[in-house]
Every structure is written in C-alpha cells, then in structure tokens.
NUDREN-686333 format. One line per field, with one value per atom (N, C-alpha, C): z, x, y; residue number from 0. Coordinates in pm, 1 decimal, m for minus. Atoms other than C-alpha are relative to their C-alpha. Layout:
<sites>
Z Z;...
X X;...
Y Y;...
k NUM;...
</sites>
This chain:
<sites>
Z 140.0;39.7;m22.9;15.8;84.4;27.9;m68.5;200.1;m173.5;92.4;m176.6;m15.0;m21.5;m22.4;m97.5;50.6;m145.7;m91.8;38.7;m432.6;m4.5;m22.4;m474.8;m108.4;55.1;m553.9;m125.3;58.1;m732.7;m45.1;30.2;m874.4;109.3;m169.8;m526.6;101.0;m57.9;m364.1;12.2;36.0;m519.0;24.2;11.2;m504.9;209.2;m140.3;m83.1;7.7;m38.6;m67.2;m51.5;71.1;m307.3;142.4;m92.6;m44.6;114.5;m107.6;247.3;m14.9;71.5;97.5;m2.0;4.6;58.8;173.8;m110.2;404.0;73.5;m31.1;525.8;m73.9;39.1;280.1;m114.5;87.7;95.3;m157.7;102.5;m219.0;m95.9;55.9;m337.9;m59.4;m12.9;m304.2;m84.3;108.4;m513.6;m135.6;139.4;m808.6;m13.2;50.6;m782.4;m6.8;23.8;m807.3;m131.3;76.4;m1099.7;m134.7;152.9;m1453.7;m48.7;66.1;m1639.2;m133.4;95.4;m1929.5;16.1;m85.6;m1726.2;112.0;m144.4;m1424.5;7.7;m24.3;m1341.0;10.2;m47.9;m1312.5;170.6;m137.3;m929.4;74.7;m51.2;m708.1;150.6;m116.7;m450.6;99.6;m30.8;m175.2;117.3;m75.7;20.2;158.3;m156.3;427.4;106.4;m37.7;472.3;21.7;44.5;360.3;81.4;m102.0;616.6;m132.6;44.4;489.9;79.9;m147.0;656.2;m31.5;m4.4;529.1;m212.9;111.5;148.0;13.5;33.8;6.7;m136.1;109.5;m260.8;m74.1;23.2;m442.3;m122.0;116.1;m759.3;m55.2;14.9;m904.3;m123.8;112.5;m1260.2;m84.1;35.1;m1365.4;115.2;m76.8;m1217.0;139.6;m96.7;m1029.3;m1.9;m2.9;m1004.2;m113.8;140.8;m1363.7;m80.3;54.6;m1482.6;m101.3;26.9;m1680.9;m20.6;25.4;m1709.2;158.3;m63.8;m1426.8;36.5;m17.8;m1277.8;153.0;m183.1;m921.4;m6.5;m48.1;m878.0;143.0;m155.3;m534.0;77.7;m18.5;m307.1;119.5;m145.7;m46.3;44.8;m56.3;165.5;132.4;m85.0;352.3;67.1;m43.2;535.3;m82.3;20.1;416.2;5.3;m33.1;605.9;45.6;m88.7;815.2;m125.2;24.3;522.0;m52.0;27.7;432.4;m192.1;155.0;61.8;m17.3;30.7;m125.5;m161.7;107.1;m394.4;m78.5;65.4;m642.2;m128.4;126.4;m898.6;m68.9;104.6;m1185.8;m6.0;5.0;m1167.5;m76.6;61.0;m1419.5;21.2;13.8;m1407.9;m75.6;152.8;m1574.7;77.9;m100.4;m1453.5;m126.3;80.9;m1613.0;65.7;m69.3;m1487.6;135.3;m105.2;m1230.2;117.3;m139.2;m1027.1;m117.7;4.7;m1065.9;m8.1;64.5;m1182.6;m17.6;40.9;m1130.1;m138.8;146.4;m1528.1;10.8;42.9;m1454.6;62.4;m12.6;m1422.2;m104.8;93.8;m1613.0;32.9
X 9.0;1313.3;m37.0;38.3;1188.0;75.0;m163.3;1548.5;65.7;m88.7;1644.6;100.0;m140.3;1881.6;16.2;51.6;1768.9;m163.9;71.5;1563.7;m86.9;97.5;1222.0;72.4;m4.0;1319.6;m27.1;123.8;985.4;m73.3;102.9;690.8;m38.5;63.6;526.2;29.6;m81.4;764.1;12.5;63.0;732.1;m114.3;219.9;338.6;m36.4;m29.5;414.8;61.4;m78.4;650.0;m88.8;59.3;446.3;m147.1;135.1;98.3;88.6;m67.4;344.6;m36.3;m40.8;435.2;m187.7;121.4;62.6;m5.9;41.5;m10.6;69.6;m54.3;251.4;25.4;35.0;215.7;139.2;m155.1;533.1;1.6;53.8;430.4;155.2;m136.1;843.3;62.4;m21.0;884.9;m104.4;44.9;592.7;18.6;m102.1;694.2;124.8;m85.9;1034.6;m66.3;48.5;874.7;m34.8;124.7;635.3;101.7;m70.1;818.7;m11.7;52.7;881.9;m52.5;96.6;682.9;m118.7;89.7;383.3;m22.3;7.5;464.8;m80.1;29.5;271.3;84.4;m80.3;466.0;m21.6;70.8;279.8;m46.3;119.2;82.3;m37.7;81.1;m159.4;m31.5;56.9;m249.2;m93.1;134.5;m583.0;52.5;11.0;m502.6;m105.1;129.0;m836.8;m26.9;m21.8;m787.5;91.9;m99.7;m637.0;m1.7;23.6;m538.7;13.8;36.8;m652.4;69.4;m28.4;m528.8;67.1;m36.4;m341.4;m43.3;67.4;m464.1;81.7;m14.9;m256.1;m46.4;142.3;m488.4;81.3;m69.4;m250.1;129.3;m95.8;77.3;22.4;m66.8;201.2;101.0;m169.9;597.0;m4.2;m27.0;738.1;117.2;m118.9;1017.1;116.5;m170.6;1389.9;31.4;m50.5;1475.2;m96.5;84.6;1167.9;11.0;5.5;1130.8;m119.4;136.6;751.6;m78.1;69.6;483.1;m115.6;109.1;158.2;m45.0;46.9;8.4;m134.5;174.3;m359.8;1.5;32.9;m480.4;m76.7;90.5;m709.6;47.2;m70.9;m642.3;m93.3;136.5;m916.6;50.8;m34.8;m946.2;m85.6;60.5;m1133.1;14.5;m16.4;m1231.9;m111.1;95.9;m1425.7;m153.9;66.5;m1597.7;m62.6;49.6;m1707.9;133.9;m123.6;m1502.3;14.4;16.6;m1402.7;107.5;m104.7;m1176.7;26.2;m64.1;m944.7;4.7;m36.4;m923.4;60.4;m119.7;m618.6;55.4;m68.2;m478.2;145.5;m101.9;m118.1;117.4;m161.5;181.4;81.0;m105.5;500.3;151.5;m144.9;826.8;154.7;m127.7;1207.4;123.1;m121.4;1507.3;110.0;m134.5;1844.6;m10.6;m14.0;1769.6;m95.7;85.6;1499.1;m161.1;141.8;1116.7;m71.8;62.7;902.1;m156.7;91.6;535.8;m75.2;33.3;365.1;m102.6;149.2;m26.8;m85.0;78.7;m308.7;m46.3;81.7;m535.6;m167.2
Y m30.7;532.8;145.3;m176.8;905.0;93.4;m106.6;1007.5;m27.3;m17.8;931.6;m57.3;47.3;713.2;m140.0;89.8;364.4;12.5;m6.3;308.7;m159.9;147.9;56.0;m87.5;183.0;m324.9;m31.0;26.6;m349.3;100.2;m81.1;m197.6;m15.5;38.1;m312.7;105.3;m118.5;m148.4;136.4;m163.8;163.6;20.5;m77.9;182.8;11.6;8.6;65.7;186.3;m128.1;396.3;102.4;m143.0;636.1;m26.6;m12.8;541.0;39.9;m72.1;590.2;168.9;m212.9;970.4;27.1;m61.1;1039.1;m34.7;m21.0;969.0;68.5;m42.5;1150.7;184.3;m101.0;1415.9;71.5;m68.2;1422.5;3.8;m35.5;1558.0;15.1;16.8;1595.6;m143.6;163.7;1203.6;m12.4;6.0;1175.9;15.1;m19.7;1357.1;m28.0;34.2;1282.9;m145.6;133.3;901.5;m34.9;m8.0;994.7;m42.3;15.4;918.0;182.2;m103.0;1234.1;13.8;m40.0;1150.9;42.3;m43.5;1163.5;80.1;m75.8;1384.3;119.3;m103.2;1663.0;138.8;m131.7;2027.5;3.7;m0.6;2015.0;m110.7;86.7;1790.7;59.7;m28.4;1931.7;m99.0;97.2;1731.8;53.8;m75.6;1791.1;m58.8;12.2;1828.8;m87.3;31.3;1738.8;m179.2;155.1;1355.8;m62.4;99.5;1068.3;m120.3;163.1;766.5;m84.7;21.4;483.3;m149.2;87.2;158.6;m38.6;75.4;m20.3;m141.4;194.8;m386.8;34.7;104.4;m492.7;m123.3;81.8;m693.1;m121.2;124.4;m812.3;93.5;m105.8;m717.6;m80.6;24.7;m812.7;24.0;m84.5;m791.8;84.5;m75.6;m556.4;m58.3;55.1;m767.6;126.4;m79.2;m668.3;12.4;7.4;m761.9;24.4;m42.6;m632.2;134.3;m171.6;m287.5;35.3;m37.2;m298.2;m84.6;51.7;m377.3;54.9;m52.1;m289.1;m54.5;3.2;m275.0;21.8;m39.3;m335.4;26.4;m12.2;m204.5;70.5;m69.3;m64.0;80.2;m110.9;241.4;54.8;m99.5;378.4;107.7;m146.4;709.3;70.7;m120.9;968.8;129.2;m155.3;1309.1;48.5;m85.1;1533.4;m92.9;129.0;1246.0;m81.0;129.6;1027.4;m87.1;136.8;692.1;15.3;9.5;668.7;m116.1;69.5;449.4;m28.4;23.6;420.9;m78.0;148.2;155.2;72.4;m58.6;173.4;m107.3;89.3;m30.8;107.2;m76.5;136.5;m52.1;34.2;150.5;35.2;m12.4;119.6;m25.1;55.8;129.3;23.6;m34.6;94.0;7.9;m67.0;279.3;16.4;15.5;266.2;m53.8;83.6;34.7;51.7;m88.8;275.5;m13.6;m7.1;201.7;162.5;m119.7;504.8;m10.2;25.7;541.6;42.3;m38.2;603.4;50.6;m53.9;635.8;m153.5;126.5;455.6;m14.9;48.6;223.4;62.0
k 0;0;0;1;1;1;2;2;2;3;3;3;4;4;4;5;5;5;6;6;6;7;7;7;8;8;8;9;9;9;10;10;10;11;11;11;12;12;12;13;13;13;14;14;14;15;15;15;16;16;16;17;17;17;18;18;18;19;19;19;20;20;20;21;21;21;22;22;22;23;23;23;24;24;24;25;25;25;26;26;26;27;27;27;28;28;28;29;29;29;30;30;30;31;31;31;32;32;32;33;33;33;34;34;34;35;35;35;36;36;36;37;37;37;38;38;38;39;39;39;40;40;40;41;41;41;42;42;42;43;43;43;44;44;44;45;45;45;46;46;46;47;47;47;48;48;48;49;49;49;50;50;50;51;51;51;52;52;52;53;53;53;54;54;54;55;55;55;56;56;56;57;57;57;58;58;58;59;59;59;60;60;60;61;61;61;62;62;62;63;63;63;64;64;64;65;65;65;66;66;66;67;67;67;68;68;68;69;69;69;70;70;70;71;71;71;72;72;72;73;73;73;74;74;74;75;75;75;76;76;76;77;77;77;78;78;78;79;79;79;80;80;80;81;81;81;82;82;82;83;83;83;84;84;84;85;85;85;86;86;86;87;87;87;88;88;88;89;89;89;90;90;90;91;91;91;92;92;92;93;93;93;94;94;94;95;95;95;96;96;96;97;97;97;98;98;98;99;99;99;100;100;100;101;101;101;102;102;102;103;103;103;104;104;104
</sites>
C-alpha cells in the first residue's frame, strides 16, 4: 500500500498501513493518506522515536461500502530510553473508493 499501488479495503486497513509508514518513516505515504481537508502542508517525524508494537482495540464503520469510520487504538514506542504510548480515537472518511485518514477524537 505505500507503493501507491493498491489502496486500504478499510478504515483498519488504512490506520494498519499509516502505523506501518511511521515506523518506517515514510512521512510521503502519510500525507498522501491524510484527507486534504485536514492535512498538514508538512509532517516531521522525530528519528529519535521506535515504534514498538499496534493494538487495535475497536473499529466502527469503516468497511468496504462504508464512507465514514473510526479506529480506536493503542501504539506504544520508545523515545530516548523511556516507553510511551499512544492512545487514539481516529477518523475516517472514503471518497472515490480510497480511505483517507481525517483526525482524531
């Protein structure tokens, strides 16, 4: 999915590929991901930060025939030897057949 070639299924799907791209660091795949009502002009991403594991915790809509959904979930990491972790209520929305992350709650 970060070759642009195939797009996400799901909202799931997408929130799976966008945590991929952060651990990997692909800050292009991100924003192109992001919706452009919400997108940033940029996104920095700190070197410093591993990621260490995703938990999908709950997902709501956001199927195939969906155009609205949301991804609860938790992502934890390293940075700069202490442990931290993420917790996200995440929206989404799908327009011509390709999922789009919106924001969080």
């Amino acid at each position: 999915m970060h070759l642009g070639t195939i797009a996400a299924p799901t909202a799931e799907r997408l929130m799976r590929s966008r945590y991929s791209a952060f651990v990997v660091g692909d800050a292009r795949y991100l924003l192109e991901s992001w919706h452009s009502s919400t997108r940033p002009p940029a996104i920095e991403l700190d070197p410093g930060l591993r990621w260490l594991g995703l938990e999908i915790m709950a997902t709501e809509n956001g199927r195939m025939l969906d155009t609205i959904g949301t991804v609860e979930f938790r992502a934890r990491y390293s940075q700069r030897g202490a442990v931290g972790e993420q917790h996200e209520r995440s929206r989404f929305v799908r327009e011509s057949r390709r999922w789009f992350y919106l924001g969080a709650d």
